[in-house]
C-alpha positions as CSV (number, residue, x, y, z in Angstrom):
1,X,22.3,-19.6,-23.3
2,X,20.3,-16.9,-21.1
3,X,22.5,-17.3,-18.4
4,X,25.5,-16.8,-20.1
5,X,23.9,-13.7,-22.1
6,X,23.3,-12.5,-18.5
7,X,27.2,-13.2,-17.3
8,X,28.3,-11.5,-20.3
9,X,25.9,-8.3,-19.4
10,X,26.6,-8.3,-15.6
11,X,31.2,-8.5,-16.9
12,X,30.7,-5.7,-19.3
13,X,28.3,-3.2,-17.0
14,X,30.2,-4.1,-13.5
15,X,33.2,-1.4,-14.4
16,X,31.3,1.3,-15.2
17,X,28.6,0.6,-12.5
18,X,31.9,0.8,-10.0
19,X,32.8,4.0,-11.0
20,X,29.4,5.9,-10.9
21,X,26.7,6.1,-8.2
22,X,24.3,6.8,-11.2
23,X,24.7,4.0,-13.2
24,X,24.5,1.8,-10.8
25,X,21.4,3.5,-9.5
26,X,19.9,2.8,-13.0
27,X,20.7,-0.3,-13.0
28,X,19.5,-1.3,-9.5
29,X,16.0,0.1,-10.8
30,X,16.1,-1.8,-13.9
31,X,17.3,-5.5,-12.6
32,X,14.3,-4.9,-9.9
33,X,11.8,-3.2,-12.6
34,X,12.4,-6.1,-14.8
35,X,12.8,-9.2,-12.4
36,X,15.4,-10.7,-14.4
37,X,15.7,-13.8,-12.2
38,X,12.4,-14.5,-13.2
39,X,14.0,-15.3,-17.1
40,X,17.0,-17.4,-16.0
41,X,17.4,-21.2,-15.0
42,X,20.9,-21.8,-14.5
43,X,23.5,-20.9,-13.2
44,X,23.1,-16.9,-13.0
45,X,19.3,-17.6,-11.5
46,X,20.3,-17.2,-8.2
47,X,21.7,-13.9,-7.9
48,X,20.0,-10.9,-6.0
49,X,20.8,-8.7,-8.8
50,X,18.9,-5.7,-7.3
51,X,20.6,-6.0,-3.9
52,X,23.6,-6.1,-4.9
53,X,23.4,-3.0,-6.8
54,X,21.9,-1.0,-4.5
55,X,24.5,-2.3,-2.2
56,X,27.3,-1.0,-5.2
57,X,25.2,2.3,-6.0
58,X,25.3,3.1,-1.5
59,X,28.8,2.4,-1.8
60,X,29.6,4.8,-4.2
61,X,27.7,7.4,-2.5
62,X,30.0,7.2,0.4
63,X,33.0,7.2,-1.4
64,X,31.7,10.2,-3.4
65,X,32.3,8.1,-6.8
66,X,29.6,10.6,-8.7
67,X,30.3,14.1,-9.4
68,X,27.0,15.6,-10.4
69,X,25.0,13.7,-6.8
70,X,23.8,16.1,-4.4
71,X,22.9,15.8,-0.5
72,X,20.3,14.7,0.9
73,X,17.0,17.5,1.4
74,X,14.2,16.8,2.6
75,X,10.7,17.4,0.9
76,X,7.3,16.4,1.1
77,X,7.4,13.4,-0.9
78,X,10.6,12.1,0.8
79,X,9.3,13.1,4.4
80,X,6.2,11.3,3.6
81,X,7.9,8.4,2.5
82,X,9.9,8.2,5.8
83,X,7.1,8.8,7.7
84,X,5.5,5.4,6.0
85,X,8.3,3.4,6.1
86,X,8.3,4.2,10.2
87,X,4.7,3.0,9.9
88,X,5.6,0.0,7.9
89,X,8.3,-0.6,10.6
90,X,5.5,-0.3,13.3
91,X,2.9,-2.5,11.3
92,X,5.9,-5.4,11.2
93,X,6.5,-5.0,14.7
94,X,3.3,-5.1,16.2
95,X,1.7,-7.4,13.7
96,X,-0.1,-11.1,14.2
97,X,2.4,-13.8,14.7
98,X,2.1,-16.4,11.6
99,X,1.5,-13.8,9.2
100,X,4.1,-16.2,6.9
101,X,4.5,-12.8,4.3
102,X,4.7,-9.9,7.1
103,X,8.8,-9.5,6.9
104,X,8.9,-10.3,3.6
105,X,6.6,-7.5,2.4
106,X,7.4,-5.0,5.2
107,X,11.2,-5.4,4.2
108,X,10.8,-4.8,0.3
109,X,8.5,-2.0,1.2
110,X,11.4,-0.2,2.6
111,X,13.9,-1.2,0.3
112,X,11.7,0.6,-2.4
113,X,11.3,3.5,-0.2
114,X,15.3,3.6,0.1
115,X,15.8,3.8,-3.9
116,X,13.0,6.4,-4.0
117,X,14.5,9.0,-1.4
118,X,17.8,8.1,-3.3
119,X,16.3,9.6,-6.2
120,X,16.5,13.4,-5.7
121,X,20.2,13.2,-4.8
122,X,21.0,10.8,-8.1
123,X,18.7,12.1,-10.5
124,X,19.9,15.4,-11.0
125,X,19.4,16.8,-14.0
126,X,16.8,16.3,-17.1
127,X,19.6,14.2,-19.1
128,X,19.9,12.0,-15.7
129,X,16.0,12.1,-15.5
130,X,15.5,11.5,-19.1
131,X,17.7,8.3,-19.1
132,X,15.8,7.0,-15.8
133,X,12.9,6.9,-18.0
134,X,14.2,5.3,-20.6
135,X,15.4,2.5,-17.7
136,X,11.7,2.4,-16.9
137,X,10.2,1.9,-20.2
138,X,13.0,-0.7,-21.2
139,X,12.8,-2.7,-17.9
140,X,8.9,-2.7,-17.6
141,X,8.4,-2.5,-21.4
142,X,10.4,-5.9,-22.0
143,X,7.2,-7.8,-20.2
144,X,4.4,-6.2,-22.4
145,X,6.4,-6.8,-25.3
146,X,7.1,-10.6,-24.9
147,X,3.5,-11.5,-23.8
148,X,2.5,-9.4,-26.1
149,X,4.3,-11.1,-29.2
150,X,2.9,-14.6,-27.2
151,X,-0.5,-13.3,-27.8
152,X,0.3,-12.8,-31.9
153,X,2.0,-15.4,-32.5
154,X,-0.6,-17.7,-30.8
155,X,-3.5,-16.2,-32.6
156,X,-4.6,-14.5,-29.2
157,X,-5.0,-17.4,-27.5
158,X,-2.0,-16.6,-25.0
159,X,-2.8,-15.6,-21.6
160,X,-0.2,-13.5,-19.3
161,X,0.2,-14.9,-16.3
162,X,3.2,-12.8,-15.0
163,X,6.2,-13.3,-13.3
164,X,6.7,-14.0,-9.7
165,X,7.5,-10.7,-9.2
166,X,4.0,-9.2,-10.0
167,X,1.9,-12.0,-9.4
168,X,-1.2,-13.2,-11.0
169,X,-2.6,-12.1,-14.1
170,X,-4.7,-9.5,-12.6
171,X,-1.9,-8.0,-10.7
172,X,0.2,-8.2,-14.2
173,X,-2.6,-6.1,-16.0
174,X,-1.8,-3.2,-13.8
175,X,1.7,-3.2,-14.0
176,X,1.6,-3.3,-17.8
177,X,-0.9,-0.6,-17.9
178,X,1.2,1.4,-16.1
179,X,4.1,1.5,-18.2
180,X,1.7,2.5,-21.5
181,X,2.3,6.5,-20.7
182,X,5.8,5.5,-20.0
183,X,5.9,3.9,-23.6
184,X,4.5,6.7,-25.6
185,X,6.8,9.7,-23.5
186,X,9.7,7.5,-24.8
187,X,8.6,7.5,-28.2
188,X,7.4,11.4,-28.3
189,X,10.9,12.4,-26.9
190,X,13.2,9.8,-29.5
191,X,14.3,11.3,-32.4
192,X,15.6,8.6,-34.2
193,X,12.8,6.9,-36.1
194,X,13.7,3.7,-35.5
195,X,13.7,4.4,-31.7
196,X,10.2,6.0,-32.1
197,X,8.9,3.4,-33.7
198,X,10.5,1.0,-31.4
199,X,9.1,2.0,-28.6
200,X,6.0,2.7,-30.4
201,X,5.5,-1.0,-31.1
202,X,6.5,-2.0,-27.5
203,X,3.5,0.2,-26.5
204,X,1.0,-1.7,-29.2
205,X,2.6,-5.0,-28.0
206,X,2.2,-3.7,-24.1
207,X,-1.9,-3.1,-24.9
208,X,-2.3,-6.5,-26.7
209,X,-0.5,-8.1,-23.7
210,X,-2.9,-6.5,-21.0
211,X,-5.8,-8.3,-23.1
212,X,-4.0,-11.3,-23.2
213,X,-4.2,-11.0,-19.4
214,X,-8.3,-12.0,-19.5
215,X,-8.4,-9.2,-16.9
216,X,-11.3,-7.1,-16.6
217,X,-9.7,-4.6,-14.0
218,X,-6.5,-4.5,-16.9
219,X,-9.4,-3.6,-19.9
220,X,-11.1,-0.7,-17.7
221,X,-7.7,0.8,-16.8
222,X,-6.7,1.0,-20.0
223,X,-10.5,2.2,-20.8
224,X,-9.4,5.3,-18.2
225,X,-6.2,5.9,-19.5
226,X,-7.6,6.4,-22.7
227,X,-10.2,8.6,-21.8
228,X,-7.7,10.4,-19.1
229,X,-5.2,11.0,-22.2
230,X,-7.5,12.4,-25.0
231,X,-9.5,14.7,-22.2
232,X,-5.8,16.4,-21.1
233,X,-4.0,15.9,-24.7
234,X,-3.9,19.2,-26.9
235,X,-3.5,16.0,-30.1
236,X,-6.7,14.7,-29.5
237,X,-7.3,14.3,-33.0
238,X,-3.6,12.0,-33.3
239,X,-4.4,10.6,-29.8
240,X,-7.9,9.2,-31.5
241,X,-6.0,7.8,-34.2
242,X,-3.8,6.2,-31.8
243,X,-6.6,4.8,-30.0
244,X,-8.5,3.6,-32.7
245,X,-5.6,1.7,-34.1
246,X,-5.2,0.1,-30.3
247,X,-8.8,-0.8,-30.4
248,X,-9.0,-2.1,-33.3
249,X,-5.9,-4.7,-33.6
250,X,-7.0,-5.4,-29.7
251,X,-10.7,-6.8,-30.5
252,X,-9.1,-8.5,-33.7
253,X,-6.9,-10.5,-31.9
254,X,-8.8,-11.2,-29.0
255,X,-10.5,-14.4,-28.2
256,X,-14.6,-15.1,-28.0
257,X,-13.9,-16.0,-23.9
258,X,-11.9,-12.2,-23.8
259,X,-15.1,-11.0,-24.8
260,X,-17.4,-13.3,-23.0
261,X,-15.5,-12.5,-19.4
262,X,-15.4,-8.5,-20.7
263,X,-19.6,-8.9,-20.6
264,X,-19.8,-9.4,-17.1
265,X,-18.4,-6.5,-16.1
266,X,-22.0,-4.6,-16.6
267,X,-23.3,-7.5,-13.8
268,X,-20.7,-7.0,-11.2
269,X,-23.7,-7.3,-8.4
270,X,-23.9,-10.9,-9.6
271,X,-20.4,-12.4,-10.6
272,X,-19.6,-14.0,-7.4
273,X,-15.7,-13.4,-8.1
274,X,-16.5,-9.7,-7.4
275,X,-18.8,-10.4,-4.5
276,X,-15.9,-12.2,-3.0
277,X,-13.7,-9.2,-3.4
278,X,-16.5,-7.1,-1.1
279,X,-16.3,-10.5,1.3
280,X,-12.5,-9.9,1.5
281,X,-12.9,-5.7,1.8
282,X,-15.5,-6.9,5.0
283,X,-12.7,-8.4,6.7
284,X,-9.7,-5.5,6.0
285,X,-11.8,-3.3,7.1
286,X,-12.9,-5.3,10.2
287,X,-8.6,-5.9,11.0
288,X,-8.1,-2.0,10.3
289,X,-11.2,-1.1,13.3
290,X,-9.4,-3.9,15.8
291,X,-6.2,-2.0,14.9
292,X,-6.4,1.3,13.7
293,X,-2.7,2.6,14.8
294,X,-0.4,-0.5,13.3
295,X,-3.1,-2.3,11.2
296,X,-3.1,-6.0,11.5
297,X,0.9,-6.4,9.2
298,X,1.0,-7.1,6.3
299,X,-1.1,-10.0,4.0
300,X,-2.5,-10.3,7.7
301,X,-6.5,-10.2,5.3
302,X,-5.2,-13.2,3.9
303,X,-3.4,-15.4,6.8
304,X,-4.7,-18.9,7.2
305,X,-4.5,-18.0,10.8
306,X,-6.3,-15.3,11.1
307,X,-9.3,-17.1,9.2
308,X,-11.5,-18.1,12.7
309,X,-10.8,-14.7,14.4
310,X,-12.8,-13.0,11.5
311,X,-14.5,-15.5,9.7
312,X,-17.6,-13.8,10.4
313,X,-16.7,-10.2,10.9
314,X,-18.9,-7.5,8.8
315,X,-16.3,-4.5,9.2
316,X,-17.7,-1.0,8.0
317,X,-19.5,-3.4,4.6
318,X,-22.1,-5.5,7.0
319,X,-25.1,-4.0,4.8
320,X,-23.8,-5.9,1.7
321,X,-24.6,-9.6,2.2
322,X,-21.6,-11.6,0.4
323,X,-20.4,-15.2,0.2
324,X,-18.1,-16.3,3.3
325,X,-14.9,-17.9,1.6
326,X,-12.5,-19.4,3.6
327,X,-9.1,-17.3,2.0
328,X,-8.9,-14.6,0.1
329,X,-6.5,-11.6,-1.0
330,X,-8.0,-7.9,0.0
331,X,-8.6,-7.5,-3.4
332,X,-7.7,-3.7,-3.5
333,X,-5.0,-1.7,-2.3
334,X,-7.0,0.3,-0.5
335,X,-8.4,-2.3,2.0
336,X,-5.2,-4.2,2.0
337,X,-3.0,-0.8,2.9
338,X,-5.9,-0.5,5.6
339,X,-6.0,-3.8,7.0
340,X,-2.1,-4.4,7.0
341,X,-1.1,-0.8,8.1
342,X,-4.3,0.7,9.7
343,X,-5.9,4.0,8.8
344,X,-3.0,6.1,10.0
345,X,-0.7,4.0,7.3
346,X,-3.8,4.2,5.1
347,X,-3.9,8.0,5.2
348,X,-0.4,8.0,4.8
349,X,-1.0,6.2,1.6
350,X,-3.4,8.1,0.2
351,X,-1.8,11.7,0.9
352,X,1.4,10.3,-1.2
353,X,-0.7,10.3,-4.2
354,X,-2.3,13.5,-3.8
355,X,1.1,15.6,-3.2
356,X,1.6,13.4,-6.3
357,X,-0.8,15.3,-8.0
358,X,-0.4,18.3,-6.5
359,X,3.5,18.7,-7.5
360,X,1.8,18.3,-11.5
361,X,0.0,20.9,-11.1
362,X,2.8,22.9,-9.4
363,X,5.1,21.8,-12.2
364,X,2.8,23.2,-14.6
365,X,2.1,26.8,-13.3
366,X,6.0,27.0,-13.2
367,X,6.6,25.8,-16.3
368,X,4.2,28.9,-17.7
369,X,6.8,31.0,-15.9
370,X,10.1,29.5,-17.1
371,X,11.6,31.6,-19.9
372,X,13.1,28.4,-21.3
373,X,11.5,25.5,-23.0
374,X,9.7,23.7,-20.1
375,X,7.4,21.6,-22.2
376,X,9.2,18.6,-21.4
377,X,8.2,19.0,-18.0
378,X,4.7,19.2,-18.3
379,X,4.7,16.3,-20.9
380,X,6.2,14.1,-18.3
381,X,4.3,14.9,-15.3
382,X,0.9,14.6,-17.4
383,X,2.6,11.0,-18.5
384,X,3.2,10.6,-14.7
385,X,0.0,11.2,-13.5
386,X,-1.7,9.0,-16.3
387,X,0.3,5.8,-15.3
388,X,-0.6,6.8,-11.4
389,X,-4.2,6.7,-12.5
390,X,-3.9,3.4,-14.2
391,X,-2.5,1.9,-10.8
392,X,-5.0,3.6,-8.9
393,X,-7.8,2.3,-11.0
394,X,-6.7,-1.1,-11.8
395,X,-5.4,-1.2,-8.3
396,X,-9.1,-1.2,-7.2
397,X,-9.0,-4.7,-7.6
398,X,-6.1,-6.2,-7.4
399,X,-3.7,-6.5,-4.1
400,X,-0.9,-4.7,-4.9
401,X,-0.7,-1.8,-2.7
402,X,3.1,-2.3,-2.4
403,X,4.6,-2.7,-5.9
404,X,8.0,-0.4,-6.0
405,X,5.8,1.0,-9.4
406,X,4.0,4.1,-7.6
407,X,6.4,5.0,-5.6
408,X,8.6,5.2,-8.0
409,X,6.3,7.2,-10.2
410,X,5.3,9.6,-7.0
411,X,9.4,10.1,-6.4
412,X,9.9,10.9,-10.2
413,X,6.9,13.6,-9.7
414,X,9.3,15.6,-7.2
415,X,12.4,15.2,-9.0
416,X,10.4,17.3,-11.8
417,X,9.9,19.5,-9.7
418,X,13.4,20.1,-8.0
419,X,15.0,19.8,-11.3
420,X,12.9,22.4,-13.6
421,X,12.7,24.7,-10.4
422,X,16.7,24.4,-9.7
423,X,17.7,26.0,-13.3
424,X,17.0,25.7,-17.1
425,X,18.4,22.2,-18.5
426,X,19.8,21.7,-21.7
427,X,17.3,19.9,-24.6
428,X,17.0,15.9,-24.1
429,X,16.2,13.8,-26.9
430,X,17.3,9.9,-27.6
């Protein structure tokens, strides 16, 4: 039945994703956003949905088949990009042979960097940006919501694992967090109640489902994101609500082991899952200072291969005595962007989230000058930088340095930009 659901979706879309580069822009982002495949077991399971609309959406940007695309400009965010996907190349190239995830990473890396750069000359207007959110909160939102109705319907005894596409639960916690902003900028900006309180829901459903994850990296981003939100909000007193009422159906729905594992976190220094972690940061760091140009490629921390070469290295951590396992993840997308790509790539990394932030705060001093109604774009780069936080807190634990996520959310920061600074737009509500 899914599968022929899905035929009937992919019939009726095709046409109109033939005819515009924009559409079939939104619909690359949303069949790799939600990881459809991931849902199907027949016949439509093997299709590379995303590829082949990004291969339809760079078609019809050579044939010209979208009236409102511009050409390609640089900027910061897009020259930075390009300058880390020549470092990805260079990491890939120069990396350990038997990495068995090197290409595979390195190769997905840059396919997310081509729909980002895509952005500015697709995304053209605060209608067009307005509906790329909406693809956003639909394609990410459809996870928190069905493991979140998993966790009520099972009494809270659910736990989300993910989908191959994000990984394990930990690495699912962050993604969901993310898309909570997302969730609650879709529902500020819809003004049909039943969309409000569609997405609205989703949101609640996207908490419970970050619970339901047992994650204790998933539980203190959404801790910061909460406290990020009600410091910057000018609601604060509807943002408490909000919060209370997320608080409040979270701990009554959670399990007596959610709360248990939640405990530890005050005794990181002796969980041994988290002195593993600084095990695993003592060997990235340790791979980044025998390669500090190219890095050691990607998942190199976690190669089988690699295990005797640095089975005893200290790295820059040798003053924190740790367990010695023999495999492990880097743990962080810090160490893993500096062990796979090396401190240049690591820089690299870092300085796209900071022109992140930078841009918001750009974005807002124009928006004080704009004569028009600019509000919009304030709201969404605060929503922006909230879901950036939550990836940069959550991904302190978790290896998932290259999810298309952030830089998605980094490229949507500059199309705010170009957009409010190109003209005024007209008003955008669902």
């Amino acid at each position: 039945m899914r599968d022929l659901v899905m035929l009937g979706f992919v019939l009726a879309v095709l046409p109109f994703a033939a005819r515009s580069a924009y559409i079939s822009y939104l619909l690359w982002g949303w069949s790799g956003l939600i990881g459809i495949v991931s849902y199907l077991y027949g016949f439509m399971g093997g299709i590379a949905y995303a590829q082949w609309f990004a291969i339809i959406t760079l078609v019809n940007l050579l044939i010209n088949r979208d009236n409102e695309h511009e050409p390609f400009k640089n900027n910061a965010t897009t020259a930075l990009m390009l300058i880390f996907a020549l470092q990805a190349i260079s990491t890939m190239t120069f990396a350990y042979e038997g990495l068995y995830r090197n290409t595979e990473v390195g190769v997905d890396l840059l396919k997310t960097i081509l729909f980002c750069i895509l952005m500015p000359m697709l995304v053209t207007s605060r209608f067009r940006l307005h509906a790329f959110i909406l693809m956003m909160a639909l394609g990410l939102g459809f996870h928190g919501m069905l493991d979140g109705l998993k966790f009520l319907s099972s009494g809270g005894a659910h736990i989300s694992r993910g989908i191959a596409k994000f990984g394990d639960n930990n690495h699912t916690a962050v993604a969901l967090a993310t898309v909570i902003p997302i969730l609650l900028y879709a529902a500020r900006y819809s003004v049909n109640k039943w969309v409000k309180l569609g997405f609205t829901g989703v949101m609640l459903l996207t908490v419970l489902a970050v619970i339901a994850s047992r994650s204790r990296g998933g539980f203190a981003t959404l801790l910061v994101i909460a406290v990020w939100m009600m410091w910057h909000t000018k609601r604060k007193v509807a943002g408490l609500a909000l919060l209370s009422v997320c608080v409040t159906v979270a701990l009554y729905f959670a399990p007596a082991d959610w709360t248990a594992r939640m405990d530890t976190i005050q005794t990181a220094e002796q969980d041994s899952s988290f002195m593993t972690r600084v095990a695993a940061w003592k060997k990235s760091t340790a791979i980044a200072l025998a390669h500090p140009f190219v890095g050691g490629g990607f998942y190199a921390v976690q190669a089988p291969v690699l295990q005797n070469k640095y089975k005893d290295a200290q790295g820059l951590l040798g003053f924190i005595d740790t367990p010695n396992p023999y495999n492990y993840a880097a743990h962080s997308i810090y160490f893993q962007v500096m062990s796979d790509t090396g401190f240049i790539g690591f820089f690299i990394y870092i300085i796209l989230f900071i022109n992140a932030f930078t841009l918001r705060r750009r974005i807002h001093k124009l928006a004080k000058q704009n004569v028009n109604n600019a509000q919009w774009a304030v709201d969404l780069s605060n929503t922006i930088s909230y879901s950036l936080i939550a990836f940069l807190v959550g991904g302190s634990l978790v290896s998932v340095a290259y999810f298309d996520i952030p830089f998605i959310l980094i490229a949507i920061m500059q199309v705010i930009w170009l957009i409010l600074a190109k003209k005024p737009n007209i008003n955008c509500k669902t």
